[in-house]
C-alpha positions as CSV (number, residue, x, y, z in Angstrom):
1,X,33.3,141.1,143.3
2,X,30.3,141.3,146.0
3,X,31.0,140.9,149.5
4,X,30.1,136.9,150.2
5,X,28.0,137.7,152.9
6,X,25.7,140.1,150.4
7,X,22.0,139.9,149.8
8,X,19.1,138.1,151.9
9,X,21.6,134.8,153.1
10,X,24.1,137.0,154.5
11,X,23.0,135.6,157.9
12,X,22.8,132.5,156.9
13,X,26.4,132.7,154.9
14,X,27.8,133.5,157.9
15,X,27.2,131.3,160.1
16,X,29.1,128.4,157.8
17,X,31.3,131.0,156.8
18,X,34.4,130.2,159.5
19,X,37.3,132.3,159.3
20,X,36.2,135.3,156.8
21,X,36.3,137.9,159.4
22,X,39.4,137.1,160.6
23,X,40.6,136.8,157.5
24,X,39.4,140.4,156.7
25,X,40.9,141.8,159.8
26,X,44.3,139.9,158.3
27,X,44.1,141.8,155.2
28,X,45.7,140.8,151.7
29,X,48.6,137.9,152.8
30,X,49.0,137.4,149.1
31,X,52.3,139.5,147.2
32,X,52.2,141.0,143.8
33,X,55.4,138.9,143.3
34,X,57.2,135.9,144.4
35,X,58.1,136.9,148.4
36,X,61.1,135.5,149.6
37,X,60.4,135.7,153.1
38,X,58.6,132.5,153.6
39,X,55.5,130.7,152.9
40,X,51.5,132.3,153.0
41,X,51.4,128.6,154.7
42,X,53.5,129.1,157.4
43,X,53.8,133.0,157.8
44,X,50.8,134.6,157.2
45,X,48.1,133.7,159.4
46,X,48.7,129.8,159.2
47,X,46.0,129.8,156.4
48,X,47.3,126.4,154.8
49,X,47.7,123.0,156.6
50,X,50.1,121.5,153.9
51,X,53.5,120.2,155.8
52,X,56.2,122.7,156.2
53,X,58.8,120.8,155.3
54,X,57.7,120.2,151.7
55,X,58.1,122.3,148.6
56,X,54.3,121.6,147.1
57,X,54.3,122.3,143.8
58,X,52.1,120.3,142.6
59,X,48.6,122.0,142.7
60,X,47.6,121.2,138.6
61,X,46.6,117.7,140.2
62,X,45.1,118.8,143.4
63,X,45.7,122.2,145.3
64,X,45.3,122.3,149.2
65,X,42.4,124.1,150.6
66,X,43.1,126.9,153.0
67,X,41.7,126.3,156.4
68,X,38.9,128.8,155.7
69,X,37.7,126.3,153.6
70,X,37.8,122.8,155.9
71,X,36.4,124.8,158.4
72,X,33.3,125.4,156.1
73,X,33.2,121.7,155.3
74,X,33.4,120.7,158.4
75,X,30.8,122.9,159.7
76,X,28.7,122.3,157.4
77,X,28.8,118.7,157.7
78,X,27.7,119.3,161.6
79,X,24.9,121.9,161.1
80,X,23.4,119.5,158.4
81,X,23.4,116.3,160.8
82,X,21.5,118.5,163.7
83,X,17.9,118.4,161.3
84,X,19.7,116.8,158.3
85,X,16.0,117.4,155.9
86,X,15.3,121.1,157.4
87,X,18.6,122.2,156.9
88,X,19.4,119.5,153.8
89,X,16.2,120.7,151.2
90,X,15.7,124.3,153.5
91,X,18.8,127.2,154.5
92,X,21.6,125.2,153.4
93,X,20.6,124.7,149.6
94,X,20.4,128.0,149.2
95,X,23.7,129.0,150.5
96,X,25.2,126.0,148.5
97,X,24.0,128.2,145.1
98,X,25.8,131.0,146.6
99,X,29.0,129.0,144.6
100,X,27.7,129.4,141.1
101,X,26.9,133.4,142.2
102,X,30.5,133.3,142.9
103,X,31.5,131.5,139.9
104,X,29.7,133.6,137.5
105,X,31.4,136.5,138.9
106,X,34.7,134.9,138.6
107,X,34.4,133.5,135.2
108,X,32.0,136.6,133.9
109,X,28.7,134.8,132.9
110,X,25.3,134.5,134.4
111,X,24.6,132.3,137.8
112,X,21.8,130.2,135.2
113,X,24.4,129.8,133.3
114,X,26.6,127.6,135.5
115,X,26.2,124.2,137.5
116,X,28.2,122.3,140.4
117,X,29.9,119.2,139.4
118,X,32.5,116.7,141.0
119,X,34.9,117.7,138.4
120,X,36.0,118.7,135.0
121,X,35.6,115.0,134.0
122,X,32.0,114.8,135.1
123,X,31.5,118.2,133.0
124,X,33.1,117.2,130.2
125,X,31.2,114.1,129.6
126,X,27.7,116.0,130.3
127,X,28.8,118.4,127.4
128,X,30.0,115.1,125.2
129,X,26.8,112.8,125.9
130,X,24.0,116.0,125.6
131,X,25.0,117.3,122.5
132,X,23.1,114.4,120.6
133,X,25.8,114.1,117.9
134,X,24.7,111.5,115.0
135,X,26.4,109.0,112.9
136,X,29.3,110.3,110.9
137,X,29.8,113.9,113.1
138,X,33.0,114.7,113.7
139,X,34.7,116.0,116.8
140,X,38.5,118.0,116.4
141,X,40.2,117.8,119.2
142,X,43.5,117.5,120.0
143,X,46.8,115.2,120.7
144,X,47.5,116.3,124.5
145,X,43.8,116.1,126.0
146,X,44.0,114.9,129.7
147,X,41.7,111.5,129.4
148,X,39.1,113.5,131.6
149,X,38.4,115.5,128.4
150,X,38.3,113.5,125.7
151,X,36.9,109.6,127.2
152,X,33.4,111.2,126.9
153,X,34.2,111.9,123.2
154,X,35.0,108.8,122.8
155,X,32.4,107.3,124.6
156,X,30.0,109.1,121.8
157,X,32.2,107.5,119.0
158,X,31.6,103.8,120.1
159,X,28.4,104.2,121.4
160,X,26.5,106.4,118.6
161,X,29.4,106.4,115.7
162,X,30.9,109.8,115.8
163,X,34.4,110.5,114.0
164,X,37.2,112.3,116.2
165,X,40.1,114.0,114.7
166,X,43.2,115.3,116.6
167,X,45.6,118.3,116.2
168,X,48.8,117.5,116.3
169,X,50.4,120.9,118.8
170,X,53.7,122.0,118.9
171,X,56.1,121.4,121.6
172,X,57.2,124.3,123.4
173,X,56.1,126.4,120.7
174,X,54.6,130.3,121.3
175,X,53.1,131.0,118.3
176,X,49.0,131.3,117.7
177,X,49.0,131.5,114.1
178,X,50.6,128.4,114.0
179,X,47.5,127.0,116.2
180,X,45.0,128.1,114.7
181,X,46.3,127.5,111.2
182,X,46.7,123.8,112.4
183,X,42.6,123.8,113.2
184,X,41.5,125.3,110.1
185,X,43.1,122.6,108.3
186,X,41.4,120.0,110.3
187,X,38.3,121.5,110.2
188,X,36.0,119.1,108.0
189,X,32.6,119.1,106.5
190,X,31.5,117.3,109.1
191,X,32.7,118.5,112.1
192,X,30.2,119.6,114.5
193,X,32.6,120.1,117.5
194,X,36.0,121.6,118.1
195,X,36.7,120.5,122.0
196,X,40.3,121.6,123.4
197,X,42.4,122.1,127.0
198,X,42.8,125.9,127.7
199,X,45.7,124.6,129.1
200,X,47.2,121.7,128.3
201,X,47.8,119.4,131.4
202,X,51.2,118.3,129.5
203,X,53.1,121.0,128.6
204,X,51.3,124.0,130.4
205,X,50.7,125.6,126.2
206,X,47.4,128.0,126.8
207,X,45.6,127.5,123.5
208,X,44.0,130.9,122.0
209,X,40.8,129.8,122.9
210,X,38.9,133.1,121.9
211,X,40.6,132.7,118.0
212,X,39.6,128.8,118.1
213,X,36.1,130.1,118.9
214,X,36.0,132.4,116.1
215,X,37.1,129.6,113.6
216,X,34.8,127.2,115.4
217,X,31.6,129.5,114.8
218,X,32.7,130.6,111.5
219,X,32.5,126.9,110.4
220,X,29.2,125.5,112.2
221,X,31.0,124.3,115.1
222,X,30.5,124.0,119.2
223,X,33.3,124.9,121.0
224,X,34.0,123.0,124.2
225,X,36.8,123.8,126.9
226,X,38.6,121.3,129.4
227,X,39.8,124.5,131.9
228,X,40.7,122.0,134.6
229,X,44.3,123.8,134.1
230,X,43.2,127.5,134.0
231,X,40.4,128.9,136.9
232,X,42.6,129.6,139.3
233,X,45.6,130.3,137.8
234,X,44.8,132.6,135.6
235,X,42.0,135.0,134.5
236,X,39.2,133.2,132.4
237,X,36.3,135.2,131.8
238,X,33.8,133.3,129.4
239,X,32.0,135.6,127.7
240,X,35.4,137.2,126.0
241,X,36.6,133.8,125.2
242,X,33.0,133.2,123.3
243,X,33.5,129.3,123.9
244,X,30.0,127.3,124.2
245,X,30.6,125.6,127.2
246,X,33.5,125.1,129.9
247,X,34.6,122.9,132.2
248,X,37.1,122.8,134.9
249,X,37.8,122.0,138.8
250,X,37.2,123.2,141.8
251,X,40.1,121.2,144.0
252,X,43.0,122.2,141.6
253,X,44.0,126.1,141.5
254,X,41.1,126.9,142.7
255,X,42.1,125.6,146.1
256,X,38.5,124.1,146.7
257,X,36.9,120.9,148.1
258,X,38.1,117.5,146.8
259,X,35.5,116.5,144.5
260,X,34.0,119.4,143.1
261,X,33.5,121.2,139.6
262,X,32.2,124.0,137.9
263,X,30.4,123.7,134.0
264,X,29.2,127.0,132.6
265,X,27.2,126.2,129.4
266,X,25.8,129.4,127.3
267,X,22.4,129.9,127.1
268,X,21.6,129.1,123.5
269,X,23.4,125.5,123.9
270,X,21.2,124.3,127.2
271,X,18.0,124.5,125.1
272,X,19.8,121.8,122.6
273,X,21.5,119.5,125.5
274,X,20.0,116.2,126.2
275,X,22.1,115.3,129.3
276,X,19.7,113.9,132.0
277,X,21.6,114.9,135.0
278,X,20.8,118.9,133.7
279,X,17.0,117.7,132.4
280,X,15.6,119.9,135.5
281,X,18.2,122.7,134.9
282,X,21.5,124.0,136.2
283,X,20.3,124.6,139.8
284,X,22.4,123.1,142.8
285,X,19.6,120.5,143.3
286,X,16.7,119.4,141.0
287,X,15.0,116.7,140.4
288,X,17.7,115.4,138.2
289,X,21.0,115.9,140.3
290,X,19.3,114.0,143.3
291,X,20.7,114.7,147.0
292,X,24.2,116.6,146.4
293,X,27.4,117.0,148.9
294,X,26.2,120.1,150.2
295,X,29.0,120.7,152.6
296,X,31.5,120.6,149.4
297,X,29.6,123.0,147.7
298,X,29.8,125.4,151.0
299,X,33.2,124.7,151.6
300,X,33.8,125.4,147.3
301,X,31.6,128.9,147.7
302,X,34.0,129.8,151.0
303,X,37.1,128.7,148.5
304,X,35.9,131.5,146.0
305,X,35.5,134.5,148.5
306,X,39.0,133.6,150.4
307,X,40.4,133.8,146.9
308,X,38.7,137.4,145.9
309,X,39.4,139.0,149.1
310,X,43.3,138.3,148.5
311,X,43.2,139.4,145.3
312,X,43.0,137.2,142.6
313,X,45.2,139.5,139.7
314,X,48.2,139.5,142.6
315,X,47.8,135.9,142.8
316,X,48.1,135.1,139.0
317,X,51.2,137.3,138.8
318,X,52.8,135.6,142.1
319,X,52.0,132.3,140.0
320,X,53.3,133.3,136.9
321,X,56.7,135.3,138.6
322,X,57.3,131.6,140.3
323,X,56.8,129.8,136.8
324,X,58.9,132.6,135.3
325,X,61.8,132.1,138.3
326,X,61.4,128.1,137.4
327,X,62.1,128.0,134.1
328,X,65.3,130.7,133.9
329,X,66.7,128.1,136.9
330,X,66.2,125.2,135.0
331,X,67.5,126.4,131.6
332,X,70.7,126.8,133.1
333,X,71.2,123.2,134.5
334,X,72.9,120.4,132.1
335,X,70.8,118.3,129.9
336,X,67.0,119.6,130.8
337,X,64.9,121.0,128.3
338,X,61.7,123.2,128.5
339,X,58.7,121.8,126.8
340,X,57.1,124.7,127.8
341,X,55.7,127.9,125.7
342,X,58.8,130.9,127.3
343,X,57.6,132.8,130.7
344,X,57.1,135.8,128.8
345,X,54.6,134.6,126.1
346,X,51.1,134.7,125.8
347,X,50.5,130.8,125.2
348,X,52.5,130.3,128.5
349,X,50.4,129.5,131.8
350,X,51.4,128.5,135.4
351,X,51.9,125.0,134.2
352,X,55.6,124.3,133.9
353,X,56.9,121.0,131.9
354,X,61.0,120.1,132.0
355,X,62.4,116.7,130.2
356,X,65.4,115.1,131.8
357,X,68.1,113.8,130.2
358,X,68.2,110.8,127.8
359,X,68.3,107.7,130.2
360,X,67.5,109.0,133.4
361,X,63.9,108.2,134.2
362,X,61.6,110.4,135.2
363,X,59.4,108.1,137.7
364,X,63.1,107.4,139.6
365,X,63.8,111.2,139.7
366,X,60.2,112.1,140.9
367,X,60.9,109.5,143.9
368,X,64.3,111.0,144.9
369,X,62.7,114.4,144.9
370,X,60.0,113.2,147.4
371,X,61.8,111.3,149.4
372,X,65.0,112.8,149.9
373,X,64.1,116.5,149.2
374,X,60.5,116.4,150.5
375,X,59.8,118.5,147.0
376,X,56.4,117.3,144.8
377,X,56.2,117.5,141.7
378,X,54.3,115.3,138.7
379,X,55.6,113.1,136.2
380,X,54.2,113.6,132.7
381,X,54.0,110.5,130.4
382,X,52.0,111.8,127.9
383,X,54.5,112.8,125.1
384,X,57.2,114.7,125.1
385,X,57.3,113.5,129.0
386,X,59.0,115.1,132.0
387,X,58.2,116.7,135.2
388,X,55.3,119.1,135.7
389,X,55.8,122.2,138.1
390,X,53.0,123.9,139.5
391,X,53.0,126.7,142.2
392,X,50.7,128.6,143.6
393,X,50.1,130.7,146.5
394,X,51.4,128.9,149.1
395,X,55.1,128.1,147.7
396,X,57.7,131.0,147.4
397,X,60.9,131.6,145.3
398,X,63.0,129.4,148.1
399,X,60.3,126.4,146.7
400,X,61.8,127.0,143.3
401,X,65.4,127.4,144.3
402,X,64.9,123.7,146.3
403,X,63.6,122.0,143.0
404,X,66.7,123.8,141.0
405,X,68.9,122.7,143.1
406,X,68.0,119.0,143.7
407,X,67.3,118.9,139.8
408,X,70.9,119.6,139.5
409,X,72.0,117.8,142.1
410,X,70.5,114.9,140.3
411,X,70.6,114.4,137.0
């Protein structure tokens, strides 16, 4: 990846930019594996503000920021109030695009190619309300979409009389032939649309998106992805997935602003969308996005070059050695059961799914972990239902060993 402060804005970059020298001076803080000596948070640099005393593990709903990151925000919000339409439609719109650079360099597409949203949601309906689907077209989807992904579908269904099909996944299940056997089947003369979760926000399954969009293409179809669950925590790279669009988050693992997105749509599909809000392209601001948050968008461009100067493949695995550390713990305690894909499988992700016991409720054990063990975690109620791990960076193996422990403790 290019240095942030690259090309003719370095000066300009820079001066929003808080942090990223001393951050370079500070070197990689991130391990190759889970490091037992103590948080990134609280011993390396102080480059989180979450509260020591919690186990967060919780970042597939919203990931903290690093301070790197609120300090953009922040001075962006200043510099902007100082000669808010010089520096508003001037210097500052400029750097703002310097996030989809970044994100086309993270996800392997073109800059034209991708546009700042407030969310996956917000991309997900653009992609379901621009497609121009008629009467009688059929969308396959699936039976563990978060609502963000699929409302817009259905949206299109009562508003201009589309069909939508689901795909009834497997539960803890690691086998893609079984996945994409499932789609074939369901595949129907007039489906125009296969739109799936790289990750599922349920279970943590990583769908073979790259085999769906083979099977997809081969039969006429679009293929849409919700990756609200993957940038971030894994590496997604568009072009060898061959999906049509994608949509996801900046403020979950991507550690960005609250209340920003990314949407990368390929080339050949803008010329057929018909979604206003991209009628004057997929710039940062056009005459069709109106006034944007420009200090989000900063503060989501300085939340991309914190993550590639500390090393985004280290990260993954740290995520993924945490997930695997999880889930051997928790097999071993009395009455829990992995809804998961195994650690060591290539449908698993950094999302981690247990269900408790028969008669122990899951809202109840959520509480006690908050409240007496200062641990967070989510409750799933989506079906099969349980408790949704997610770690990141930040959290280390003692994080784990904590939620192990209480888990045991209490059920």
């Amino acid at each position: 990846m290019t240095d942030p402060g690259a090309g003719g804005s370095r000066r300009d970059f820079l001066r929003w930019s808080t942090g990223a020298a001393a951050l370079a001076a500070a070197g990689p803080v991130i391990a190759g594996a889970p490091d037992p000596g103590g948080k990134v948070a609280a011993d390396a640099g102080g480059e989180f503000q979450l509260d020591p005393r919690l186990a967060y593990l919780n970042c597939a709903s919203l990931g903290p920021s690093p301070i790197v990151v609120t300090d953009a925000i922040k001075a962006a919000m200043d510099r902007v109030e100082r000669n808010p339409a010089a520096e508003g439609f001037g210097p500052m719109l400029r750097e703002a695009d310097r996030a989809r650079e970044l994100t086309a360099e993270l996800m392997g597409c073109d800059t034209d190619e991708i546009a700042i949203t407030r969310n996956t949601t917000e991309g997900m309906n653009l992609i379901a309300t621009g497609l121009g689907l008629k009467r009688h077209d059929r969308v396959l989807t699936t039976d563990h979409e978060h609502a963000g992904g699929s409302i817009g579908w259905q949206h299109v269904a009562r508003r201009q009389g589309i069909k939508i099909d689901q795909v009834k996944l497997p539960i803890g299940g690691d086998d893609a032939d079984e996945i994409v056997r499932l789609f074939r089947r369901a595949i129907k003369k007039a489906t125009r649309v296969i739109s799936v979760s790289h990750v599922t926000y349920t279970t943590g399954l990583r769908l073979p998106v790259a085999r769906l969009a083979e099977l997809a293409h081969g039969s006429g179809c679009v293929l849409v992805v919700d990756g609200a669950q993957a940038v971030g925590g894994m590496d997604v790279v568009v072009r060898g997935l061959d999906c049509d669009a994608y949509a996801t988050s900046g403020h979950k693992w991507l550690l960005g602003p609250k209340g920003t997105g990314l949407l990368y749509i390929r080339k050949p599909l803008q010329e057929r969308m018909k979604a206003v809000t991209l009628e004057g392209g997929m710039g940062v601001y056009t005459a069709s996005t109106g006034t944007r948050n420009l200090a989000n968008m900063l503060g989501l461009a300085a939340a991309l070059a914190w993550s590639a100067r500390h090393g985004r493949k280290r990260m993954y695995a740290h995520i993924m050695g945490l997930r695997r550390r999880a889930e051997t713990g928790l097999r071993d305690v009395r009455g829990l059961r992995i809804f998961s894909p195994p650690s060591d499988s290539a449908l698993a992700s950094g999302v981690l799914c247990v269900g408790l016991p028969n008669g122990v409720g899951r809202q109840a054990v959520h509480d006690r972990l908050a409240d007496q063990y200062q641990i967070v975690v989510r409750v799933v109620d989506h079906a099969p239902g349980g408790l949704r791990i997610a770690p990141h960076v930040y959290n280390t193996e003692d994080d784990v060993d904590r939620l192990v422990a209480a888990l045991r403790e209490l059920v």
